[in-house]
C-alpha positions as CSV (number, residue, x, y, z in Angstrom):
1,X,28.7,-21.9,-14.5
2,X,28.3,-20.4,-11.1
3,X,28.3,-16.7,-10.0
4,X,28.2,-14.9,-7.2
5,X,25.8,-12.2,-6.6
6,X,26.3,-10.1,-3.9
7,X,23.8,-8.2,-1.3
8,X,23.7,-6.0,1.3
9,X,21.0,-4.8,3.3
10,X,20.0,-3.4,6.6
11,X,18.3,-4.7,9.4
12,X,14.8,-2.7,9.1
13,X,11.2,-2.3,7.3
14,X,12.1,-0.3,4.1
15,X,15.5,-0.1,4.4
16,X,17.0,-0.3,0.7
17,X,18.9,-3.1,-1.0
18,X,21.6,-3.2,-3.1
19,X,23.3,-5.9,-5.1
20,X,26.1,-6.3,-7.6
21,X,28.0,-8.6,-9.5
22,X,31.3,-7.3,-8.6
23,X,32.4,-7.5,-4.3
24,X,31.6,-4.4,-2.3
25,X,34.6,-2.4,-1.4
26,X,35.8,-4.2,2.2
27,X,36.8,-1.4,4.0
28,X,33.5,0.8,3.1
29,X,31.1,1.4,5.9
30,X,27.2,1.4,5.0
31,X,24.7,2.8,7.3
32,X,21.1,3.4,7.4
33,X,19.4,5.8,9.4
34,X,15.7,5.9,10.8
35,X,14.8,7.8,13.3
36,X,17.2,7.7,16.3
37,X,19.0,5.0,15.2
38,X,21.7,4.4,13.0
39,X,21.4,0.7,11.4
40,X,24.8,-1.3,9.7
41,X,24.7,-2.3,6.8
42,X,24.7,-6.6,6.1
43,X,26.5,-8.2,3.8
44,X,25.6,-11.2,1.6
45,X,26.7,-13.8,-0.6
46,X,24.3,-15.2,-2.9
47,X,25.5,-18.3,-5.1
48,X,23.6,-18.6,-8.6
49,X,23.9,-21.1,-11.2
50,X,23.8,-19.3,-15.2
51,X,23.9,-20.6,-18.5
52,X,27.2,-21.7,-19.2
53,X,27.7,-18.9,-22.1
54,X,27.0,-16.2,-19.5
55,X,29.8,-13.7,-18.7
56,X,30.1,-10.7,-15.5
57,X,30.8,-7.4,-17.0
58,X,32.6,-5.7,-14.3
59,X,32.9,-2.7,-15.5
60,X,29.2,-2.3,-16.0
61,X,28.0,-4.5,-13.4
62,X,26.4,-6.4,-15.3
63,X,25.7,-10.5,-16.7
64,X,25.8,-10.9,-19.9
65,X,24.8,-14.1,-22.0
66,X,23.3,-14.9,-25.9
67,X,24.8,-13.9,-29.1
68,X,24.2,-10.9,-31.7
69,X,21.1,-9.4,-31.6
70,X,19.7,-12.0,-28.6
71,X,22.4,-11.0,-26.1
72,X,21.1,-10.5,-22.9
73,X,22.8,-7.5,-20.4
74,X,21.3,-8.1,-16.6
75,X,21.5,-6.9,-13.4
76,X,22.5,-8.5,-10.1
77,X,18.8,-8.4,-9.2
78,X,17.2,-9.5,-12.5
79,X,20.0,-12.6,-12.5
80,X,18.3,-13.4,-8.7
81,X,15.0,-12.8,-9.8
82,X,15.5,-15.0,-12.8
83,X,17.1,-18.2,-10.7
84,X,14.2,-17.3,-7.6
85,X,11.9,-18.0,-11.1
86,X,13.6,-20.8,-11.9
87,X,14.0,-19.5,-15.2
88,X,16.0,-21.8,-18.2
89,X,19.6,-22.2,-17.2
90,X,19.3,-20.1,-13.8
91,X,18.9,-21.3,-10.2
92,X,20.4,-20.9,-6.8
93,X,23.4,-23.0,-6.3
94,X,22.8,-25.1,-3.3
């Protein structure tokens, strides 16, 4: 099964990153300031392949995936980190 995880970010060192499971509001505006500039934010889409079992929360913003007492609740980021591992059953969709 294929998700989409998505990002947005700015455009300098240290800026912060967020990601979700469920699409940014289109019509919000993100900035950034530093200094005496205002940076905009960037939006993403990142494509990742999970175990087939897995299911997005949306209300929590959250993956879910495993049964009873082995069920797994992740973020956007963990879910990237664990296809960027190439962890069982995740990986980037090409």
């Amino acid at each position: 099964m294929t998700i989409t995880v998505y990002q947005r970010t700015y455009p300098v060192k240290d800026a912060p990153v967020s990601m979700s499971v469920v699409p940014f509001a289109s019509g919000q505006r993100c900035t950034f300031p530093v200094g005496d500039k205002v940076y905009e934010a960037k939006y993403t889409e990142v494509r990742i392949v999970v175990p087939d079992e897995a299911k997005v929360d949306v209300l929590r913003n959250r993956v879910t995936w495993g049964e009873g007492k082995g069920r797994v609740h992740s973020t956007a980021k963990e879910v990237l980190d664990l296809a960027l591992a190439g962890n069982a059953g995740f990986r980037l969709a090409g």
